[in-house]
N, C-alpha and C positions, 0 to 999 in steps of 0.2 A: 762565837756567839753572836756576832753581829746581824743583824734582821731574825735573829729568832730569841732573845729576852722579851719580846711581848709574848709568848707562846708559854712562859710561866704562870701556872696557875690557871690557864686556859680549862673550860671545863665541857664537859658533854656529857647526857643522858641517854637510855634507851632502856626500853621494858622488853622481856619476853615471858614465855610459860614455861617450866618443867612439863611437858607432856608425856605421858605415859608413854608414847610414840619414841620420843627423845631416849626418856632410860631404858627403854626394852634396845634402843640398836645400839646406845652406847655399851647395854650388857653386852648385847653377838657380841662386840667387837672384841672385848677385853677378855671374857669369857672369866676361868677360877683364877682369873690373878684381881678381879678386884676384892675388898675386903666383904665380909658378911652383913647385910643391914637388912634392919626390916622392910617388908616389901612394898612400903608406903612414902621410906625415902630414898630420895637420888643417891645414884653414885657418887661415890668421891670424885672430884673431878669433874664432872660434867656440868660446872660453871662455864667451864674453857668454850663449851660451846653454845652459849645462850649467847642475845643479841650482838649475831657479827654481826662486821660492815657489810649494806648489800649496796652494791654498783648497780647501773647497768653495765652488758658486756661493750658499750663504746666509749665506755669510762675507765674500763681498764688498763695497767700497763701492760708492759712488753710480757714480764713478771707472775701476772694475774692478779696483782695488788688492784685496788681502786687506785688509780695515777694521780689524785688529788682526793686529800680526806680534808675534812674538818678540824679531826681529830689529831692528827701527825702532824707534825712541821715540814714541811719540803727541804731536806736537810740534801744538802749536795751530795749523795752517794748515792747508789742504787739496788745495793745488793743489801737486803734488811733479813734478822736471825733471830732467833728469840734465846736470850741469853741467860737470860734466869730470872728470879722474884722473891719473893713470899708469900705467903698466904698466911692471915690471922683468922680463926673460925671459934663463931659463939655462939652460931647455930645451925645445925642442918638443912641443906634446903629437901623441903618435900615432891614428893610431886602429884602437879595441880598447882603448885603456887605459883601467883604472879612475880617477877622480879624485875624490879628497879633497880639500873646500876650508873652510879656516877662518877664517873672518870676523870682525873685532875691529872695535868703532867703535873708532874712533879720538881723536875730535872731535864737540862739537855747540857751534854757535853761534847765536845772534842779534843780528841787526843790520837795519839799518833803510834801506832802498830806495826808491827813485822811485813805486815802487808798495806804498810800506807795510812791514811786516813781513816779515822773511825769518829763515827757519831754516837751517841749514846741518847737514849731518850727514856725516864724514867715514868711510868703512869702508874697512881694508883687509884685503886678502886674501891668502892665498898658496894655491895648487894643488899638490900633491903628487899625484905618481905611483908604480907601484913602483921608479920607476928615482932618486925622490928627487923634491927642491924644482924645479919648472917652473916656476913665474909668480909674481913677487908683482906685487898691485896696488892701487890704491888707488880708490876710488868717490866722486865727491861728490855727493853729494843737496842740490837746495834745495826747499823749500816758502814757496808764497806765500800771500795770503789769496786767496781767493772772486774771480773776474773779474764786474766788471758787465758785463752781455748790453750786444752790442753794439749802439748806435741806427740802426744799416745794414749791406747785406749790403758794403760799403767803406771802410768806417769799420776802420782797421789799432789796433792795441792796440799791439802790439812788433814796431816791424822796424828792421833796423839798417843803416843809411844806404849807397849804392854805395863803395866802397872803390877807393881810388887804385891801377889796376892793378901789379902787382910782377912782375917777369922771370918765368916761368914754365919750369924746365927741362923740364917731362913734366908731362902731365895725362890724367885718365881722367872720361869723364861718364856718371854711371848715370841713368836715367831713374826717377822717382821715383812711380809710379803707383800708386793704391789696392790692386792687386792685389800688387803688390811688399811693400809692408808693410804686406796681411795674411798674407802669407805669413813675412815676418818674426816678427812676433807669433806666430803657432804654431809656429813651429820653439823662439820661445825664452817659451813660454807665459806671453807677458806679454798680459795683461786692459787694462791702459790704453786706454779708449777714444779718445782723442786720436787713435788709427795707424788707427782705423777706423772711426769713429761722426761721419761729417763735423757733422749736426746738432747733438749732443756738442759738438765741439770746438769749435764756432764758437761759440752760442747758449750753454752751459755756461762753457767754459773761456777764450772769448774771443780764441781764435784767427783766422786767416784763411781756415784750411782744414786739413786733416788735416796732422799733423806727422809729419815725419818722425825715426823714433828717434836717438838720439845715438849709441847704440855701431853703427846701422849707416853713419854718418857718420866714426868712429875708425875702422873696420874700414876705409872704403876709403883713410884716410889710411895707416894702416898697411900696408899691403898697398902702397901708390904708395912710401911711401917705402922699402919693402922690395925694393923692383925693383931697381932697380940699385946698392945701396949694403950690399945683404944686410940681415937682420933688425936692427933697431936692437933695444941690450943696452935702453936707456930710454926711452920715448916719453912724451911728456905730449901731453896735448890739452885743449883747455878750449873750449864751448860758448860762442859769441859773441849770438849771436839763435836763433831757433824755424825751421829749415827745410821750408818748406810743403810738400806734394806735388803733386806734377802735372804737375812742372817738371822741368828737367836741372837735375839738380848736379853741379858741375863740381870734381873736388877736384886740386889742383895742386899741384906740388912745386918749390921752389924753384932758383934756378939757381946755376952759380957756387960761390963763397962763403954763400951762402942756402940750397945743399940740404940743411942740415939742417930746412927749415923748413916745413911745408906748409898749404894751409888749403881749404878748401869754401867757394864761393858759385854762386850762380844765374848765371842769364842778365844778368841785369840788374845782377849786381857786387857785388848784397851775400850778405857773409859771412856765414856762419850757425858755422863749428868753426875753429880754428886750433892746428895741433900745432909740435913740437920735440921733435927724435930725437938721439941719441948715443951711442955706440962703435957696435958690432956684435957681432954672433955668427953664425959657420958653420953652415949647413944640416945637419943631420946627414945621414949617407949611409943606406939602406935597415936597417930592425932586420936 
């Protein structure tokens, strides 16, 4: 923690619009895996991409990150993931609405992993509307060190072993194609080469192949478990493994006594996100 305890409670602001623009491409993207809502409000989800960070391109790192934010601590690692959160919702955001969002770290840790150092960096947020508090939520960042290039194009770095199938009440599977998240990436003008620089991510960062983002992994959980149970008041979701692209990801919702519970994996069984929902909140009816 040393030179970064002033970086508690650090805070930062930024506005943007839900533009009709916005939720017509987040629909392409996502297509019938998001939930049903009136056509006047935003998708689930598509907070994840209202006011990014914008750089210029000589501000960048190696990465595609802005290489100095206001916002982030310059925590000695370089390789940053997004690990998981929560989301609390109390109101839908529409769209046309302006949105205020105020970002507090929360949290920063280090602690020490299978693969070395790790940073943790907790932010959360709330979104304001004019009709008042929409969303808080919470963001968890980790940073690792530096991947050594791999010695083969098969040589895997992190994957997380097939998982003992669990009852399945409902399931949606999106196809997870290069073209899919670079279209993500611009709608929510994140630079991370990992969603699109396959050489990048493999030879760089030491992946298998292009990853697929994490909030657009929460967005289909959320959205599944929104189906039939209406919007959950709390979601949490937490990042298990790096979900590849190329592949079907299958995100499932539990059955039973289990539907509060849902998770994301491949063909092959392993799990890449795993959520848990609770109470509810009613669809509002048309502004």
């Amino acid at each position: 923690m040393t030179g970064f305890a002033e970086w508690i409670g650090r805070r930062s602001e930024a506005e943007d619009v839900v533009t009709e623009r916005l939720a017509a491409s987040f629909r392409a993207i996502f297509g019938s895996c998001l939930a049903a809502l009136p056509a006047d409000l935003a998708p689930l989800g598509l907070h994840w991409c209202l006011a990014p960070s914008i750089a210029a391109m000589a501000e960048l790192g190696l990465d595609g990150h802005p290489a100095k934010s206001l916002e982030l601590p310059p925590v000695p690692a370089p390789r940053r993931m997004w690990a998981g959160g929560w989301i609390e919702t109390l109101d839908l955001l529409r769209v046309g609405d302006r949105v205020h969002r105020l970002s507090t770290i929360a949290d920063i840790a280090r602690k020490e992993g299978r693969s070395g150092e790790l940073w943790f960096v907790g932010i959360e947020r709330d979104y304001r509307t004019p009709r008042g508090l929409a969303l808080r939520e919470r963001h968890d960042i980790v940073y690792r060190q530096a991947a050594k290039p791999l010695s083969s194009p098969t040589e895997k770095l992190v994957r997380e072993a097939a998982q003992t199938p669990r009852p399945s009440g409902r399931s949606r599977v999106l196809a997870t194609s290069p073209t899919l998240l670079f279209r993500y990436s611009a709608i929510s003008f994140n630079g991370h080469r990992i969603h699109y620089d396959q050489p990048y991510a493999v030879e760089v960062e030491g992946y298998e192949g292009l990853v697929v983002h994490a909030p657009v992994q929460a967005t289909l959980l959320l959205n599944l478990t929104a189906e039939d149970s209406g919007l959950p008041r709390r979601f949490v979701y937490r990042g298990v493994s790096p979900a590849i692209a190329g592949q079907d990801l299958i995100a499932h919702r539990g059955a039973g006594k289990d539907s509060g519970h849902s998770w994301i994996q491949d063909r092959a069984g392993r799990v890449s996100m795993t959520a848990s929902a609770s109470g509810h909140i009613e669809f509002p009816g048309p502004a």
